[in-house]
C-alpha positions as CSV (number, residue, x, y, z in Angstrom):
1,X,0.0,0.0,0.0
2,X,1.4,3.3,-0.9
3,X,-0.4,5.6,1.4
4,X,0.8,5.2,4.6
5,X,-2.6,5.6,7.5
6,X,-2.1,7.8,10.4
7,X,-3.6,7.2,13.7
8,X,-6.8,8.5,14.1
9,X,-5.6,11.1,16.8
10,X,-3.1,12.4,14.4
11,X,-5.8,12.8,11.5
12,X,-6.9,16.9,10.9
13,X,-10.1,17.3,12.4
14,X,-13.3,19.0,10.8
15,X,-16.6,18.9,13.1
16,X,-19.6,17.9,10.9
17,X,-21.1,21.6,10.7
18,X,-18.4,22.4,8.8
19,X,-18.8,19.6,6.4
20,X,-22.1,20.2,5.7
21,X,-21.4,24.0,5.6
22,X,-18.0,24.4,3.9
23,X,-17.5,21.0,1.9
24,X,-15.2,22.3,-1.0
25,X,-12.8,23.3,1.8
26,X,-13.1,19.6,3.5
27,X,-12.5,17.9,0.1
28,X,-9.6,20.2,-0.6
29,X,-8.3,19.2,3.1
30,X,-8.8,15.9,2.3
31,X,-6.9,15.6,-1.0
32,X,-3.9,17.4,0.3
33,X,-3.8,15.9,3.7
34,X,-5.0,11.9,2.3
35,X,-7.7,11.9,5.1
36,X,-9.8,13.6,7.6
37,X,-11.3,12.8,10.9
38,X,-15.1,14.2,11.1
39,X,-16.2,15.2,14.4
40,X,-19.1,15.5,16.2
41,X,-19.3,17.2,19.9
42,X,-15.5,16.7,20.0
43,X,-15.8,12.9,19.4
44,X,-14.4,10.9,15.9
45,X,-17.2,9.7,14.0
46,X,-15.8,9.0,11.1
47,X,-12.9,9.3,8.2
48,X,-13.0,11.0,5.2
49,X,-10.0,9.1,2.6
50,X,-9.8,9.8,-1.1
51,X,-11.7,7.3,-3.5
52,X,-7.8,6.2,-4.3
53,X,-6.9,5.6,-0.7
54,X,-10.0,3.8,-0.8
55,X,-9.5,1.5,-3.4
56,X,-5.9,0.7,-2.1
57,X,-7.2,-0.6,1.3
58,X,-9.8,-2.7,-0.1
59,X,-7.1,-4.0,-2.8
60,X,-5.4,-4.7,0.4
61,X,-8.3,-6.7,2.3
62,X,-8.6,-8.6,-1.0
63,X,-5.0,-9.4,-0.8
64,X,-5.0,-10.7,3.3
65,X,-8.1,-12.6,2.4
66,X,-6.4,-14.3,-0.9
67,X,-3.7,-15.4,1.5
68,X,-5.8,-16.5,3.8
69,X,-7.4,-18.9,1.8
70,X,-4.6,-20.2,0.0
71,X,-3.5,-21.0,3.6
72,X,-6.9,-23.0,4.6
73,X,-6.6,-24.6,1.7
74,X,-3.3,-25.8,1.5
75,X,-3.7,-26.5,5.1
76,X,-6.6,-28.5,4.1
77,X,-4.5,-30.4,1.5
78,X,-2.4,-31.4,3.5
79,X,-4.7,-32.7,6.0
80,X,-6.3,-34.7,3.1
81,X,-3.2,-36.2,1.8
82,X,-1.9,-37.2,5.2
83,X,-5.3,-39.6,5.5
84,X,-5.4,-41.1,2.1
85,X,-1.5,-42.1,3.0
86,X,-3.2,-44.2,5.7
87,X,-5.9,-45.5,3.4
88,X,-3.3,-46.7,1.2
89,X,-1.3,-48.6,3.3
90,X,-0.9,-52.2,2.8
91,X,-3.2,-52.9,6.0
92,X,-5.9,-50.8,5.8
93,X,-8.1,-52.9,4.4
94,X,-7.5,-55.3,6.9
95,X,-7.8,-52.6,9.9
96,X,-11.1,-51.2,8.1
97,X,-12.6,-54.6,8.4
98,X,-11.7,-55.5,11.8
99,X,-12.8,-51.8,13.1
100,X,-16.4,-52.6,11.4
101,X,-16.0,-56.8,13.2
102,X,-15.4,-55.0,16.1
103,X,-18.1,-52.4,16.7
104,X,-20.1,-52.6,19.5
105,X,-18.3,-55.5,21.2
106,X,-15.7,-54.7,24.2
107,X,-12.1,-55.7,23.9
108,X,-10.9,-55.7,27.5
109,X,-13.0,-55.0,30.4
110,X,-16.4,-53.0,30.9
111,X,-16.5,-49.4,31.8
112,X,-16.3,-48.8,35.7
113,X,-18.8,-46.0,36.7
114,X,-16.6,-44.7,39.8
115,X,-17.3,-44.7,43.3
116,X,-19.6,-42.1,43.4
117,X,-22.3,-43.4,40.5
């Protein structure tokens, strides 16, 4: 991003009466400055960028979000790859079909309640 973002308490303040009554003067502000906090009753309500800030910073987002896929994907991949190398082992068959023998019967001992049940 080329525009570097303030911090908000840095930003030139206009309160909102004069937006609404000297706009020109805001938008000049605002293209020579790159943004402009908006106040009303001495409290930031919002920011005023320039359509080309604008379209930086949500070129931006687009970007983190890009990335951020490519990395639940590949993460997911991965994932996927690392079961079918189990499915393909010699064995699996084998351990499929004694997991599906085995269901619902009890291998070593029954399941002690505690001494409180």
């Amino acid at each position: 991003m080329t525009a570097l973002l303030r911090d908000l308490d840095e930003l030139p303040q206009q309160n909102s009466t004069n937006v609404k009554n000297r706009w020109g003067d805001v938008v000049r502000q605002v293209q020579q400055e790159g943004s402009v906090a908006i106040t009303n009753h001495a409290t930031v309500e919002m920011v005023l960028i320039t359509a080309n800030t604008y379209r930086e910073l949500t070129a931006f987002m687009e970007e983190i979000k890009e990335r951020e896929r490519k990395v639940r994907l590949d993460d997911l991949e991965r994932r996927f790859d690392e079961r079918l190398a189990i499915l393909q082992q010699p064995d699996a068959r084998d351990r499929l079909d004694a997991m599906f023998a085995s269901r619902g019967k009890f291998k070593k001992q029954r399941p002690i309640a505690g001494d409180t049940y």
